[in-house]
NUBA-743956 format. One record per residue (C-alpha): chain; residue number from 1; residue in one letter; x, y, z. Coordinates in nm, 4 decimals. Each point is the difference from the previous one (the first is absolute). Example, Ala and Ser with C-alpha at 12.3 -4.5 7.8 and 13.67 -1.06 7.14 Angstrom:
{cadena A	num 1	residuo A	x 1.2300	y -0.4500	z 0.7800}
{cadena A	num 2	residuo S	x 0.1370	y 0.3440	z -0.0660}
! end
This chain:
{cadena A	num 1	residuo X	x 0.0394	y -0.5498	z -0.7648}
{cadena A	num 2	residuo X	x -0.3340	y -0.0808	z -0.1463}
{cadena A	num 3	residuo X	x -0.0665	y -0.2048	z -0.3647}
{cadena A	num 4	residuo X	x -0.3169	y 0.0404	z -0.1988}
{cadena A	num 5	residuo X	x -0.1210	y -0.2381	z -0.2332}
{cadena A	num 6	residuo X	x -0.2458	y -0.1964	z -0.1887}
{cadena A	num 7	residuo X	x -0.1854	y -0.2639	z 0.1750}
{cadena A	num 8	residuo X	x -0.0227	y -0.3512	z -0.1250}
{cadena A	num 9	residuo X	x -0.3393	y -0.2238	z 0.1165}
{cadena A	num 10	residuo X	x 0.2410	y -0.1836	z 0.2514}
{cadena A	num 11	residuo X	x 0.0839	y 0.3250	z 0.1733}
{cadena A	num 12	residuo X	x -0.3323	y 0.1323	z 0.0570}
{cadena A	num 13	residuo X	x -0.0250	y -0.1734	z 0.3648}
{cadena A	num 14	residuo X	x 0.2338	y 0.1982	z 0.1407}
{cadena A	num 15	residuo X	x -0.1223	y 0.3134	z -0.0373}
{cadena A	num 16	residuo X	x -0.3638	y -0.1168	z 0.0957}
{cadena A	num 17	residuo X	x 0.0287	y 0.1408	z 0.3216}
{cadena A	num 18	residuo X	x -0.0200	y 0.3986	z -0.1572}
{cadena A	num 19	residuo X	x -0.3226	y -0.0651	z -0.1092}
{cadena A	num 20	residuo X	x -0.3305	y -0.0251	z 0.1760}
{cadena A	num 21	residuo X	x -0.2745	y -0.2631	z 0.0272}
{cadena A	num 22	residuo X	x -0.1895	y 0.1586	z -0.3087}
{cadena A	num 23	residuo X	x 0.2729	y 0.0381	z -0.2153}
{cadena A	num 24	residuo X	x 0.1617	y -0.3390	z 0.0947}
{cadena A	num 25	residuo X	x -0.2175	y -0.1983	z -0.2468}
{cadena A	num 26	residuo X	x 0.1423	y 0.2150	z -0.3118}
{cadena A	num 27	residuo X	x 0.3289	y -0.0940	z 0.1010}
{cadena A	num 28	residuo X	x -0.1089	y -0.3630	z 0.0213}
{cadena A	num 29	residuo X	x -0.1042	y 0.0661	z -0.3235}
{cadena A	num 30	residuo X	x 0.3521	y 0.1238	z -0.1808}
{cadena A	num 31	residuo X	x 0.0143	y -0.0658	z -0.3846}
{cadena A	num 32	residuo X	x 0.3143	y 0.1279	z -0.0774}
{cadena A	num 33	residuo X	x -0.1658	y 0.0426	z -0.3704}
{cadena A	num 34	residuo X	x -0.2562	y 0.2375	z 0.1384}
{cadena A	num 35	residuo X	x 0.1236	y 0.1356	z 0.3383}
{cadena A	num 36	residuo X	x 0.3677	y 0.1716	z 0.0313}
{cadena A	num 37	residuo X	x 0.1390	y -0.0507	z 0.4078}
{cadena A	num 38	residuo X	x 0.2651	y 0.1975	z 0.0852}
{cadena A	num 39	residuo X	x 0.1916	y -0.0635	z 0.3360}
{cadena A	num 40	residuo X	x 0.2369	y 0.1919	z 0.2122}
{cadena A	num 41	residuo X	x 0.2325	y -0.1529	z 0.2473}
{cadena A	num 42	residuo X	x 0.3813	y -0.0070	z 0.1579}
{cadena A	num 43	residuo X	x 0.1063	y -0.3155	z 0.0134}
{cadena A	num 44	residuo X	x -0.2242	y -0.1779	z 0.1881}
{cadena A	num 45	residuo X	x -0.2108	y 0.1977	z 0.1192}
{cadena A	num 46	residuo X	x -0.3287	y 0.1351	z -0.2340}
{cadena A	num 47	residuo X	x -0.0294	y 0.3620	z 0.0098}
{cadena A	num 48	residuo X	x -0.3036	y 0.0844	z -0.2741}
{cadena A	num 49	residuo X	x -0.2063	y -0.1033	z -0.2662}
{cadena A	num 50	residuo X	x -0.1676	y 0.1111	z -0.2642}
{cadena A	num 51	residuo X	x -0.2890	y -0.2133	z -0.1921}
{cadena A	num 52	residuo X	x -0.2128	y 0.0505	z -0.2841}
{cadena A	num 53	residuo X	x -0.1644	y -0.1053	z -0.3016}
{cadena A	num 54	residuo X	x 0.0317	y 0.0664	z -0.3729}
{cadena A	num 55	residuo X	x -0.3415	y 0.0420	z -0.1747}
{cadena A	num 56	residuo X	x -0.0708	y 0.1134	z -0.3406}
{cadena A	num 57	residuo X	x -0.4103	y 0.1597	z -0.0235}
{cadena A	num 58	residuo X	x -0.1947	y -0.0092	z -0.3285}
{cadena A	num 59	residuo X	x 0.1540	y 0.3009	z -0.1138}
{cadena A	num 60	residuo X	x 0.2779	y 0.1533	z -0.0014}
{cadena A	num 61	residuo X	x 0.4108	y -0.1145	z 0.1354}
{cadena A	num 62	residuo X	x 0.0820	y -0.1902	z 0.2846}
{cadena A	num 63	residuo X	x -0.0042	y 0.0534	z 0.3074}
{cadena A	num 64	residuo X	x 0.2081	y -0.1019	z 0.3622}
{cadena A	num 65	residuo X	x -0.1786	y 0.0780	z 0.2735}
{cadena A	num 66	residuo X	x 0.1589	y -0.0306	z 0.3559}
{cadena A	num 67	residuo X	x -0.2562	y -0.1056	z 0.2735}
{cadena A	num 68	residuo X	x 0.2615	y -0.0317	z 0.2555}
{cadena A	num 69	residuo X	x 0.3255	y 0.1633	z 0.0990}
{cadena A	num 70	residuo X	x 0.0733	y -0.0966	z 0.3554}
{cadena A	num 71	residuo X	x 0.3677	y 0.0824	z 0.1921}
{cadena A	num 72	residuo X	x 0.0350	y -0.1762	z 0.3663}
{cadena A	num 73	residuo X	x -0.0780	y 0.3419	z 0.2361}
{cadena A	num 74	residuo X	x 0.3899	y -0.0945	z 0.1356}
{cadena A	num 75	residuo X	x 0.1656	y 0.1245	z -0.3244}
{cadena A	num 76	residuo X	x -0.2131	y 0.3067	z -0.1619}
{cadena A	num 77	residuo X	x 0.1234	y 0.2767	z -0.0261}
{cadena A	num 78	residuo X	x 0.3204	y -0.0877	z -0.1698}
{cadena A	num 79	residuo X	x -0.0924	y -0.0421	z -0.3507}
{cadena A	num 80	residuo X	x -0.1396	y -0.3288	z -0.0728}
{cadena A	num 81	residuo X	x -0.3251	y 0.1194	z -0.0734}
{cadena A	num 82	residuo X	x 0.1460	y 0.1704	z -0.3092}
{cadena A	num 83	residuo X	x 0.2280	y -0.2192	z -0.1103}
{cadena A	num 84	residuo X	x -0.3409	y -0.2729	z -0.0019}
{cadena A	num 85	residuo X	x -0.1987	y 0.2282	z -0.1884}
{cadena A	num 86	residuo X	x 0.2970	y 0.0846	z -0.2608}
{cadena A	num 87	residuo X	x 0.0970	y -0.3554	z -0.0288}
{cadena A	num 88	residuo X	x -0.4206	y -0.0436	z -0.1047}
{cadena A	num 89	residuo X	x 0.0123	y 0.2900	z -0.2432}
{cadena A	num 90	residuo X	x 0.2883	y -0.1932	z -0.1081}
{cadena A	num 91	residuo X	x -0.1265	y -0.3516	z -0.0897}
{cadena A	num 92	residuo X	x -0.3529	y 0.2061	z -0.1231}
{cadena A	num 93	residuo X	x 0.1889	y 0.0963	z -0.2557}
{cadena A	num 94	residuo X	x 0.1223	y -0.2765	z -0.0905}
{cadena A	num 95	residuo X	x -0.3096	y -0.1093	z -0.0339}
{cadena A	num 96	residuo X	x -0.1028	y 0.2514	z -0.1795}
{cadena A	num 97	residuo X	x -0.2602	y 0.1413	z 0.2111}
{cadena A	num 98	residuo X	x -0.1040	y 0.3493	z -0.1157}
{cadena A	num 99	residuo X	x -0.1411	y 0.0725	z 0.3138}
{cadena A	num 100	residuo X	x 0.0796	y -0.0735	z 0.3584}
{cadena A	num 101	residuo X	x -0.2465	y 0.0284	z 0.3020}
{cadena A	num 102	residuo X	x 0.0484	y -0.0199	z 0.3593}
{cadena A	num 103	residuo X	x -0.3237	y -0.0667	z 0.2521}
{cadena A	num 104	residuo X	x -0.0392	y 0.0533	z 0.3615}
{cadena A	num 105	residuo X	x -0.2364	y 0.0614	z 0.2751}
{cadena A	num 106	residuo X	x -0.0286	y 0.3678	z 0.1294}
{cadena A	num 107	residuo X	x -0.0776	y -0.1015	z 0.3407}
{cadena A	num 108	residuo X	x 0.3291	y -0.2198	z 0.0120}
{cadena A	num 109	residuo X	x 0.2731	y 0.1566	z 0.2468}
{cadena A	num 110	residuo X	x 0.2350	y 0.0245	z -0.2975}
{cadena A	num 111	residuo X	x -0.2080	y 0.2273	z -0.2076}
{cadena A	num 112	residuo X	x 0.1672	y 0.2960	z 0.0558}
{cadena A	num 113	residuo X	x 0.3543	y -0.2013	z -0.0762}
{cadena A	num 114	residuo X	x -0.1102	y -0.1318	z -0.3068}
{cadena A	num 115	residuo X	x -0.1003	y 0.3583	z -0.1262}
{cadena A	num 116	residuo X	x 0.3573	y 0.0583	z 0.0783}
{cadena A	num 117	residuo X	x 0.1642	y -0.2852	z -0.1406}
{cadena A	num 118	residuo X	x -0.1914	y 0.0469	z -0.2997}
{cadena A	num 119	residuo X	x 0.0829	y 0.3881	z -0.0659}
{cadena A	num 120	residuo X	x 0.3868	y -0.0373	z 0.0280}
{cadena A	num 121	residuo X	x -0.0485	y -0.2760	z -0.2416}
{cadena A	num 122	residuo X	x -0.1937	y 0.2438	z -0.2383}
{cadena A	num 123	residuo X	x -0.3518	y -0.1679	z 0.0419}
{cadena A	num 124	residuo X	x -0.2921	y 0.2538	z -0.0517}
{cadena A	num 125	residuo X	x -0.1865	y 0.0260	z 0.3380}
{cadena A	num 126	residuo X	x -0.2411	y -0.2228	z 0.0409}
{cadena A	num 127	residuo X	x -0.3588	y 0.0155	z -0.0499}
{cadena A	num 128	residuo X	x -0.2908	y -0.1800	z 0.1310}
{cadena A	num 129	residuo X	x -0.1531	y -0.2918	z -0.2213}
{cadena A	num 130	residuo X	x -0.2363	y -0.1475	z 0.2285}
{cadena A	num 131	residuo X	x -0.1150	y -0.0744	z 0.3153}
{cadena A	num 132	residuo X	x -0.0058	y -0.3813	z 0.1560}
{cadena A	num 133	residuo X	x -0.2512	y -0.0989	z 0.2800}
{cadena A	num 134	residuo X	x 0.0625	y -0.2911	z 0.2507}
{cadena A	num 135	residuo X	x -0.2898	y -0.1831	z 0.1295}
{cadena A	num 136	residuo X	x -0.1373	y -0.3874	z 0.0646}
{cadena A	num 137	residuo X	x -0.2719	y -0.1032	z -0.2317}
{cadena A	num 138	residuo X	x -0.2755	y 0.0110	z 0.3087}
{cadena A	num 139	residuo X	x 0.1152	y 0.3344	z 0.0766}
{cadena A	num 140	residuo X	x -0.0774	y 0.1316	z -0.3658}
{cadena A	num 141	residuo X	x -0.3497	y -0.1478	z -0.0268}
{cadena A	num 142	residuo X	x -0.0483	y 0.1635	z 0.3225}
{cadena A	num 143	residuo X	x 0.0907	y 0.3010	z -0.0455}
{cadena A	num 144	residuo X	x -0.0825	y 0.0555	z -0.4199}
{cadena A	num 145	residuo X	x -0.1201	y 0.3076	z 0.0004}
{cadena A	num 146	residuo X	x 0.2992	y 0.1964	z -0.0098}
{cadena A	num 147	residuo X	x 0.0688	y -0.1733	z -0.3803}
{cadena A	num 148	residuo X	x -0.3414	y 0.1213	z -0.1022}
{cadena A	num 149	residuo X	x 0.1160	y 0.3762	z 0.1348}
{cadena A	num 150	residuo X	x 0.1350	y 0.2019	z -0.3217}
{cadena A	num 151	residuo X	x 0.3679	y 0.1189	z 0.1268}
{cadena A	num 152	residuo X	x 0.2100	y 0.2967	z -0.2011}
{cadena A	num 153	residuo X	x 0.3347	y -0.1202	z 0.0335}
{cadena A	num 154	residuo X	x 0.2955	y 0.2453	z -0.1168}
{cadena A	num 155	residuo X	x 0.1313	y -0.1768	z -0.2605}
{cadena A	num 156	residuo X	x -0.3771	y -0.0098	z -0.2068}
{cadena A	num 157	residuo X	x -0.0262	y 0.2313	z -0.2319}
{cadena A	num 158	residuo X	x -0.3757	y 0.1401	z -0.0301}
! end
């Protein structure tokens, strides 16, 4: 049987392995004043995390904002994913975060999951918020026109 709980700075190296190279600088990075880490495992073996950060914008409450909720592909599907997620609604409460938000990338293989995850949990579906773009500095300068091209994305309102 599985435990979930809150992550202490010391703990964060084990579960460095669920993340990718991108992402493995924020968990370098864990404040446990501003970030909230929540970890899955049986025993000895790590099963999930969850990560985020806890942010408060000019106006309005605070907010908890998850930027990763990773569970080893050996143990989905049997409720961790949830029990990360409620454990983070959880401690954003405590927090007292009025809102909660959960990013991801659409092209990731888990996008569909998520969506899943996220509707038995009572999430509204998500919606698109922006779009990211990967590219080397050389490879920009190169090839600038595109950012000079006016693009109608779905979520701009005209």
């Amino acid at each position: 049987m599985y435990s979930v709980k809150i992550l202490e700075k010391t703990d964060i190296s084990d579960y460095e392995f669920l993340a990718d190279a991108e992402f493995l600088q924020e968990l370098k990075k864990f404040d446990p004043d501003k970030n909230i880490a929540i970890g899955a495992r049986d025993q000895d073996k790590v099963l999930g995390l969850s990560f985020g950060s806890v942010y408060m914008p000019e106006k309005g409450a605070r907010i908890s904002g998850i930027s990763l909720l990773q569970v080893d592909p050996e143990y989905r599907n049997k409720g961790i994913g949830t029990a990360l997620l409620r454990k983070m609604e959880k401690e954003s409460r405590k927090r007292a975060c009025g809102k909660m938000t959960i990013g991801f990338k659409k092209v990731e293989q888990e996008f569909d999951t998520a969506k899943r995850l996220l509707a038995m949990c009572g999430w509204e579906p998500p919606e698109i918020h922006g779009y990211g773009y990967w590219t080397t500095t050389e490879r920009f300068f190169k090839d600038i026109a595109w950012v000079k091209r006016k693009i109608k994305y779905p979520y701009h309102d005209y």
